[in-house]
C-alpha positions as a Markdown table, in Angstrom:
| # | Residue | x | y | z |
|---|---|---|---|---|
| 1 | Unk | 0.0 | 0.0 | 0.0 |
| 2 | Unk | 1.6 | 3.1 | -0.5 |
| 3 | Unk | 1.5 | 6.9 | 0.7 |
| 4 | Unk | -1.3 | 8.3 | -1.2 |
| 5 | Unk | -4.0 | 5.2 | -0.7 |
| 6 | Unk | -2.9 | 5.4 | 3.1 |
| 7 | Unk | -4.0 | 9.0 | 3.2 |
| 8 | Unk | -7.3 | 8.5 | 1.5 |
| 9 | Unk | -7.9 | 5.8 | 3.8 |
| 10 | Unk | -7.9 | 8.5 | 6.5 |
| 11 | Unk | -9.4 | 11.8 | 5.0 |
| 12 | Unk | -13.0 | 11.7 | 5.4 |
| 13 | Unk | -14.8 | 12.1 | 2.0 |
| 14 | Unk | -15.3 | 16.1 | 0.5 |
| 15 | Unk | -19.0 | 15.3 | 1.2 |
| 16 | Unk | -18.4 | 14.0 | 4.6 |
| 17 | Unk | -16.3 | 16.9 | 5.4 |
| 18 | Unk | -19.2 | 19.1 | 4.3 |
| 19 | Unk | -21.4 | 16.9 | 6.2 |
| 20 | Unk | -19.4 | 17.5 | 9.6 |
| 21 | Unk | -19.1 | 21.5 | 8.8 |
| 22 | Unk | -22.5 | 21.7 | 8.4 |
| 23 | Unk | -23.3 | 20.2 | 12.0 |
| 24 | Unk | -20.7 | 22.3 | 13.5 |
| 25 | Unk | -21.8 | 25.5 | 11.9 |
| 26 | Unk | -25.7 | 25.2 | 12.2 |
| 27 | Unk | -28.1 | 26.3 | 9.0 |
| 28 | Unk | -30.6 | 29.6 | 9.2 |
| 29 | Unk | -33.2 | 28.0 | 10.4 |
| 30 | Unk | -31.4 | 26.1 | 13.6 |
| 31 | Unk | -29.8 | 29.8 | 14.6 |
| 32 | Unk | -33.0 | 31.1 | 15.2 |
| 33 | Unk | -34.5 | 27.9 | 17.1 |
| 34 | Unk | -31.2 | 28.5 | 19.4 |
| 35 | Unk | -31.8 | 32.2 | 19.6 |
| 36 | Unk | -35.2 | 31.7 | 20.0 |
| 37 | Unk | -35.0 | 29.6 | 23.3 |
| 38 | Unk | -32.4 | 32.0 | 24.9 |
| 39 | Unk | -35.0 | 34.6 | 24.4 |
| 40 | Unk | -37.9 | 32.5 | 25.5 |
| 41 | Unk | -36.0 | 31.6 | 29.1 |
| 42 | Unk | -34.9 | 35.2 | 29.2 |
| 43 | Unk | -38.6 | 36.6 | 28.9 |
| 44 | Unk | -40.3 | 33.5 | 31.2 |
| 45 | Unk | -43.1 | 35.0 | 33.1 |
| 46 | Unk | -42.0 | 31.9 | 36.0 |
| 47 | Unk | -38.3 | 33.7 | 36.5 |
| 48 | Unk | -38.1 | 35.9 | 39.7 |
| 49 | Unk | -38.3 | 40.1 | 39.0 |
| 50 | Unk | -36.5 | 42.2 | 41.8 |
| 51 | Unk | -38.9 | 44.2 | 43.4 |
| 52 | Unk | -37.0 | 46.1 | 45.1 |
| 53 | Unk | -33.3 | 47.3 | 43.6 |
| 54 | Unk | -30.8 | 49.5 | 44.6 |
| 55 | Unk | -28.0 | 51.1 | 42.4 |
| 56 | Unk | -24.7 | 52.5 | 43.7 |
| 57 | Unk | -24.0 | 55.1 | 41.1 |
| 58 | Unk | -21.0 | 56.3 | 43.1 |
| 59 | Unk | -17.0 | 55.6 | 42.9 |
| 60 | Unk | -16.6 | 53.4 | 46.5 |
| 61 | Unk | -18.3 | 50.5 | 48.0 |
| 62 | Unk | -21.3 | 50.9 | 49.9 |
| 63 | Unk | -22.7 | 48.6 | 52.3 |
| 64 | Unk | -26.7 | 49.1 | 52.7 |
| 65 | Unk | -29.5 | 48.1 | 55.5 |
| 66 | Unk | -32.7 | 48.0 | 54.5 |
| 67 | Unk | -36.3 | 48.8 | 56.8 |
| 68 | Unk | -39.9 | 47.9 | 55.8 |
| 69 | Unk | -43.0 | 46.8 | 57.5 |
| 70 | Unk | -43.0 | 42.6 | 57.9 |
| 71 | Unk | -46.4 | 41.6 | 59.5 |
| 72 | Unk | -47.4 | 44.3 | 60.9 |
| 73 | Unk | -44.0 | 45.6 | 62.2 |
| 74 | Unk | -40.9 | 47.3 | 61.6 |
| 75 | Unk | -38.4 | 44.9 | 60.5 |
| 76 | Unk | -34.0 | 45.7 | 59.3 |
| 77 | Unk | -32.2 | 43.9 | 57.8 |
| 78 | Unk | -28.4 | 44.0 | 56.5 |
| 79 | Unk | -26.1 | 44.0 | 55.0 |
| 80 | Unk | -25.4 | 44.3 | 51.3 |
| 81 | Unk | -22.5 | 44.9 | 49.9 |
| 82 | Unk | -22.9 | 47.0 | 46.6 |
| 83 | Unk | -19.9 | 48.0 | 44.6 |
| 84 | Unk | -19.5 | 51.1 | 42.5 |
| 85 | Unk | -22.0 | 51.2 | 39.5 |
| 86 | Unk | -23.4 | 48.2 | 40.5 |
| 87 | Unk | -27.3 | 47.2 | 41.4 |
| 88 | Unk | -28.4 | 44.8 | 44.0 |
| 89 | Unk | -31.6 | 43.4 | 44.3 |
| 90 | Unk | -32.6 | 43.9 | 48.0 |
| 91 | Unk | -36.2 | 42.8 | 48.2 |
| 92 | Unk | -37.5 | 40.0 | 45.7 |
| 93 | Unk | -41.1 | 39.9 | 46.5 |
| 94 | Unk | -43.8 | 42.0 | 45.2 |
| 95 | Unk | -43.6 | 45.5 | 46.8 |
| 96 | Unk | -46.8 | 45.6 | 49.7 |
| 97 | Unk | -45.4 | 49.0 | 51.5 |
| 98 | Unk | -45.3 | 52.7 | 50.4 |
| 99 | Unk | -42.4 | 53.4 | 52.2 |
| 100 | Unk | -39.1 | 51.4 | 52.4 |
| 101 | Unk | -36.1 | 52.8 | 54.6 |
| 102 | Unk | -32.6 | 52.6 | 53.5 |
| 103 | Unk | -29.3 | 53.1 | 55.5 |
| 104 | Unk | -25.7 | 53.3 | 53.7 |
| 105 | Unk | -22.3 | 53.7 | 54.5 |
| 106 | Unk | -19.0 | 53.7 | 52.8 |
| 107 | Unk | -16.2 | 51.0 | 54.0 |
| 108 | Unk | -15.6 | 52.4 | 56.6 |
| 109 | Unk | -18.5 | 52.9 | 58.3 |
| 110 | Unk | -19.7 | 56.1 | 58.1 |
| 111 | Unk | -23.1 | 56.6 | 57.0 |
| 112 | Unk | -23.4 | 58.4 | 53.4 |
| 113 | Unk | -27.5 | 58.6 | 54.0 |
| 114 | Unk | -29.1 | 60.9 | 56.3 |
| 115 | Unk | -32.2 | 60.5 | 57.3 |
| 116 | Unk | -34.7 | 60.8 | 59.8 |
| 117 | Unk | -36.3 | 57.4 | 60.6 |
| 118 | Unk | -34.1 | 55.8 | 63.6 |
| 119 | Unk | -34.0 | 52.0 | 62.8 |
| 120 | Unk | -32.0 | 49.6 | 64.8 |
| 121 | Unk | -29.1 | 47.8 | 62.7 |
| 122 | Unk | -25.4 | 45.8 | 64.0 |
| 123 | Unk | -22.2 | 45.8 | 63.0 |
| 124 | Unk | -22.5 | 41.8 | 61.0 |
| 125 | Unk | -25.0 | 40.4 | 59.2 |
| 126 | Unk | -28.5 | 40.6 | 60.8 |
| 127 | Unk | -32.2 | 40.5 | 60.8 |
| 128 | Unk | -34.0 | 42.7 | 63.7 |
| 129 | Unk | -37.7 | 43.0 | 64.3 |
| 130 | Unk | -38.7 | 46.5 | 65.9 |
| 131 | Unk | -37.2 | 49.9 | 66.2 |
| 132 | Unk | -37.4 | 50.8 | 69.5 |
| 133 | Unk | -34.4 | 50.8 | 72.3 |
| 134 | Unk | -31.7 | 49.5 | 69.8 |
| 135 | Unk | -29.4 | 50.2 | 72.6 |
| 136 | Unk | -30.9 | 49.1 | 75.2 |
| 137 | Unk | -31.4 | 45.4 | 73.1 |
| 138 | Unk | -27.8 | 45.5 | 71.9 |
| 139 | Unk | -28.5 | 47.1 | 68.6 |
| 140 | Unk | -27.2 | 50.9 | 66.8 |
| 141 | Unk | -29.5 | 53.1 | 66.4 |
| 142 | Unk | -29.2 | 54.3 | 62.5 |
| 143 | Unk | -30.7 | 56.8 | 60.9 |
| 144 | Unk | -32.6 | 55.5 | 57.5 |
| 145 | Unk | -33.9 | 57.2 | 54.4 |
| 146 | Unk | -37.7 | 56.8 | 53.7 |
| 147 | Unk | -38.2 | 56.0 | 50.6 |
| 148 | Unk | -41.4 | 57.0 | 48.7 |
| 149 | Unk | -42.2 | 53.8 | 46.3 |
| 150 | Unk | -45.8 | 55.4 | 45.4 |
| 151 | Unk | -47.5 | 52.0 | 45.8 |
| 152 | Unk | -45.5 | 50.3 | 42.7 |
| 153 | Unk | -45.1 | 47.0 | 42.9 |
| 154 | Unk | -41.7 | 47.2 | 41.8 |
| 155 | Unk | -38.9 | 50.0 | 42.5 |
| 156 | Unk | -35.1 | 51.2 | 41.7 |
| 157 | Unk | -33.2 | 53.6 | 44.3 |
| 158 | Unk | -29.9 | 55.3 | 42.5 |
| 159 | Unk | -27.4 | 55.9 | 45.2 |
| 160 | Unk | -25.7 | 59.1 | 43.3 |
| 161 | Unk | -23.7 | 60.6 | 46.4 |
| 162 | Unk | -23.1 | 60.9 | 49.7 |
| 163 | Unk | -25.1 | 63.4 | 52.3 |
| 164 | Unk | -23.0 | 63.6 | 55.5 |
């Protein structure tokens, strides 16, 4: 057997070559079945919305606590941690209040939000039902943004600067 037979042995026929190029690149019609899905999955009415989000349209890291009514009483919770030009979904149900109540501050902990709602929050990770005596139940006394939402179900805050 020589050199040439050998290699024809082992090439795959032009039309099986075309074959195999046409699986690997897919026709028209294929594309747009692909495409098609993506978009599908991407538009389900069955994927979760953020219902409340908050954007940090600033140059530095800001951690955020957020305040809203939870059956019937003031409930914070915190933290997130939201990096410059960057949006966090804070609340994934449904908005049922008017008013939610925010609390930021930069890395080093000083507050970048002013407001005038005192809210109970701690220095790690927490979850704290009621607003009264933080310091007397171990708590810091913060004070949060209200937050209009107009009764919309769903609701973006844009963090633009800070208000000492």
């Amino acid at each position: 057997m020589d050199l040439r037979t050998l290699r024809s042995l082992c090439q795959p026929s032009p039309r099986k070559q075309r074959s195999r190029l046409r699986f690997l690149l897919p026709g028209r019609a294929a594309l747009a079945a692909l495409l098609g899905a993506a978009l599908l999955s991407i538009l389900s009415p069955n994927k979760a919305h953020a219902e409340f989000t908050v954007c940090n349209q600033t140059l530095d890291v800001v951690n955020l606590a957020v305040g809203q009514k939870v059956d019937n009483g003031d409930q914070t919770d915190g933290w997130w941690t939201i990096g410059a030009n960057q949006c966090v979904n804070v609340i994934r149900e449904e908005l049922t209040n008017r008013y939610i109540y925010l609390y930021a501050t930069d890395v080093f902990g000083h507050a970048i939000l002013n407001g005038s709602t005192e809210m109970c929050i701690d220095r790690r990770r927490f979850s704290i039902r009621g607003i009264d005596e933080c310091w007397q139940r171990g708590h810091i006394a913060a004070r949060f943004v209200e937050v209009d939402t107009l009764e919309q179900a769903r609701w973006t805050y844009f963090l633009t600067g800070s208000s000492p």
